[in-house]
C-alpha positions in Angstrom: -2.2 -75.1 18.7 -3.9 -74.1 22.4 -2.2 -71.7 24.6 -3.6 -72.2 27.8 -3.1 -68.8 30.3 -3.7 -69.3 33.3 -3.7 -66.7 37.1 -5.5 -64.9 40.0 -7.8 -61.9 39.1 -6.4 -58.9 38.0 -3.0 -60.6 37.2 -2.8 -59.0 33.8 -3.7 -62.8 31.7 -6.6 -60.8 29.6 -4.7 -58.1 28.5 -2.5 -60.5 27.4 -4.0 -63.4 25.8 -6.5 -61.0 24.3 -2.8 -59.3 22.7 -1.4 -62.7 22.2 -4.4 -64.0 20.4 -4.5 -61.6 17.8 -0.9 -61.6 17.0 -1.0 -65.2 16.0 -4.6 -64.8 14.3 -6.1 -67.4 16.8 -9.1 -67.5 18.1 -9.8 -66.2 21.9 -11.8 -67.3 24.8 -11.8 -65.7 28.4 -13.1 -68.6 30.5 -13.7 -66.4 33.1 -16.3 -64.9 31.1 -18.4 -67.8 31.0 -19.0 -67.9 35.3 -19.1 -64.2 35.0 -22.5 -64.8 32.6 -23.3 -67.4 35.0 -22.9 -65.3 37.9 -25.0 -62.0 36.1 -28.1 -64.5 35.2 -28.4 -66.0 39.0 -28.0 -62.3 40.2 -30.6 -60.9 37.8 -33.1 -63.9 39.0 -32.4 -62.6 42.8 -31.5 -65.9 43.7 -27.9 -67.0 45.6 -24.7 -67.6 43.6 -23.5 -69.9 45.8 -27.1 -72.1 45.1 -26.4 -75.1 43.2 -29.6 -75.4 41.1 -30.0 -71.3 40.5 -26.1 -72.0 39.2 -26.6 -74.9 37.2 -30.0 -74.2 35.8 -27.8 -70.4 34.5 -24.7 -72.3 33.1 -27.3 -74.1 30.9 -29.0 -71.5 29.4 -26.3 -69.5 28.6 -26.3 -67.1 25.1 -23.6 -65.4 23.3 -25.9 -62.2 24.7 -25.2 -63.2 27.6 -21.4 -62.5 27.2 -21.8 -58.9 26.1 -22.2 -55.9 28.6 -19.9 -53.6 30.8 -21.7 -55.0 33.5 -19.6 -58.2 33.8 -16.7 -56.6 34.7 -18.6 -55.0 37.8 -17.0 -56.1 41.2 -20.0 -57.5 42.4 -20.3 -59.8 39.4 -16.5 -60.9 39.6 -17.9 -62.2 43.0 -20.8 -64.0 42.1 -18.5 -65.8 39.4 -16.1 -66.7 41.6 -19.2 -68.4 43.3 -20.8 -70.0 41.4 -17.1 -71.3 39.5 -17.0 -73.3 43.1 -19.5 -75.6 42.2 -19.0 -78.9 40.2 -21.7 -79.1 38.6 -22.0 -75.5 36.9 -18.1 -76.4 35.8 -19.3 -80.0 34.3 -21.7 -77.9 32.0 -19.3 -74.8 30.9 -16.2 -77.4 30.8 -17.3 -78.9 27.4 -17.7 -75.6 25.9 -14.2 -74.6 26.2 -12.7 -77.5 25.2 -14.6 -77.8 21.6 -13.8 -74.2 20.9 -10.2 -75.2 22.0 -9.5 -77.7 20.1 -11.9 -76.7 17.0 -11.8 -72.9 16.5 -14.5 -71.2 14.8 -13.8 -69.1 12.3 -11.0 -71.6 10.5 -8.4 -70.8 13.1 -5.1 -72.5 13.5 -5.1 -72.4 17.0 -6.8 -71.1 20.5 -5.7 -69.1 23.4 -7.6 -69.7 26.5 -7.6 -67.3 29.8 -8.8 -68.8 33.0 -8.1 -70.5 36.3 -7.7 -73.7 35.3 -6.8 -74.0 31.5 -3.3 -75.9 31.8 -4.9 -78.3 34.5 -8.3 -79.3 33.4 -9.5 -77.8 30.6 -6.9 -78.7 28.1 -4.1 -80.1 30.2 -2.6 -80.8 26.8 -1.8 -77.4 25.6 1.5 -77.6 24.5 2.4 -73.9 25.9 1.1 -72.8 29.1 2.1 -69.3 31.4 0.6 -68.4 34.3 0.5 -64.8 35.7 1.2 -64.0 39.1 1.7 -60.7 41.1 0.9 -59.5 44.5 -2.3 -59.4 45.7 -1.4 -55.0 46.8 -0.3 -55.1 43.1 -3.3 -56.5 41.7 -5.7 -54.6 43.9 -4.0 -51.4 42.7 -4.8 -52.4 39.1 -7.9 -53.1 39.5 -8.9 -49.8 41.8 -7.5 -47.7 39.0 -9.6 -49.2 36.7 -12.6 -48.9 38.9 -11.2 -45.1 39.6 -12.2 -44.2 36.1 -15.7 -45.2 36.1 -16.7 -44.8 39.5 -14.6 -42.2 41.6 -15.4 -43.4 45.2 -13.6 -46.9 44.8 -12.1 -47.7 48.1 -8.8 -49.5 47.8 -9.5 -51.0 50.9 -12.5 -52.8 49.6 -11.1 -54.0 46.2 -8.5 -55.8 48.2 -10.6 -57.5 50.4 -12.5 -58.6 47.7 -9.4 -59.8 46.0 -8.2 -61.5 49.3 -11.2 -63.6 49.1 -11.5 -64.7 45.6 -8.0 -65.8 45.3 -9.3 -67.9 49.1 -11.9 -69.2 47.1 -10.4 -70.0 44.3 -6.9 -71.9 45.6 -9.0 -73.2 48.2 -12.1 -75.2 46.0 -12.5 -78.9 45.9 -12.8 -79.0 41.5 -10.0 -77.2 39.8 -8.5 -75.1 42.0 -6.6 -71.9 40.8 -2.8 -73.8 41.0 -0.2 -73.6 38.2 0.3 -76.4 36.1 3.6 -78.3 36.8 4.3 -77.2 32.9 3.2 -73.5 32.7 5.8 -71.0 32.7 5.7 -68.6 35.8 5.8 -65.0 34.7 5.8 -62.9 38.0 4.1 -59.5 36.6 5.1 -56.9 39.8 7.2 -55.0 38.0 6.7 -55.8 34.2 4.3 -53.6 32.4 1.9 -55.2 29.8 4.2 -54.6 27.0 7.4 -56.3 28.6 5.0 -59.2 30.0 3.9 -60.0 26.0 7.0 -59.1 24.7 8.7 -62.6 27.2 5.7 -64.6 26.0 5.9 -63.9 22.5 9.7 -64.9 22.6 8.8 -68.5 24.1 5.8 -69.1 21.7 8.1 -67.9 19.0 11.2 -70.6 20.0 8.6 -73.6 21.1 7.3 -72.9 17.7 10.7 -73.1 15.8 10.7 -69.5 14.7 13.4 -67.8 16.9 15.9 -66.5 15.0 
């Protein structure tokens, strides 16, 4: 079983297939992760995310250390990811990683749940449940600032939603797997549903695609 969730930053698709995940006991990858490593390494070299080989050469010598750290969830590397995600090549190399934990989960798994951009429509277009999470781009940028707020007190709004502005540019607007809902994904619009009511809708679906609703 692979639940693919797919949506813009900050649309609440962690929280929730991070929740979702361990409810059904499966195992759990955020995709985004992966170009956020990416992203970290090319910064930490001093060289340009948006430079193909700097990218490339990254992707390919990723570690599992690499994945670990509060600084991937800095602003300025949620940029560099949304870089370097823009370039084939870098996607050729992480795409084959997410599909073999997809479709074999370590750990004896029964199934996966994916978080990403582009889970329902490239990486495993067959997943037989897909959401994807939308919300404003205000609403999103609010999230996020408050969770900036608690670490670093002079946040500006103003910046996190420019920055949000031009990642969700970025990301509709790339030639290889652009964000875009798959024509089978559910739509879950989260402006006005708190985390709890969001998992709470998705449960319920897995629950009667699965043949379990009472």
């Amino acid at each position: 079983m692979i639940i693919a969730i797919d949506g813009p930053a900050a649309s609440g698709k962690g929280t929730l297939a991070r929740r979702v995940a361990d409810a059904m006991d499966y195992a759990y990858l955020d995709t985004g992760l992966l170009y956020r490593a990416t992203g970290a390494k090319v910064l930490a070299s001093n060289a340009d995310p948006e430079d193909e080989t700097a990218a490339v050469g990254a992707a390919k010598n990723l570690s599992a250390d690499d994945l670990q750290g509060e600084e991937l969830r800095s602003e300025e590397v949620g940029t560099a990811a949304s870089k370097v995600a823009a370039i084939p090549r870098v996607r050729e190399v992480l795409l084959d990683f997410q599909r073999s934990l997809a479709t074999t989960p370590p750990g004896g798994k029964h199934g996966a749940v994916l978080d990403g951009r582009d889970i329902g429509t490239v990486v495993c277009p067959e997943a037989p449940i897909k959401f994807y999470l939308t919300a404003s781009v205000e609403e999103r940028a609010n999230r996020r600032f408050k969770q900036l707020q608690e670490k670093n007190p002079a946040a500006i709004y103003e910046r996190v939603l420019k920055e949000l502005e031009e990642r969700d540019a970025r990301d509709s607007a790339r030639d290889v797997a652009p964000l875009t809902m798959a024509k089978d994904a559910i739509h879950i619009d989260t402006d006005r549903l708190n985390a709890n009511a969001v998992f709470d809708a998705v449960m319920a679906h897995i629950r009667t695609h699965m043949g379990e609703d009472d």
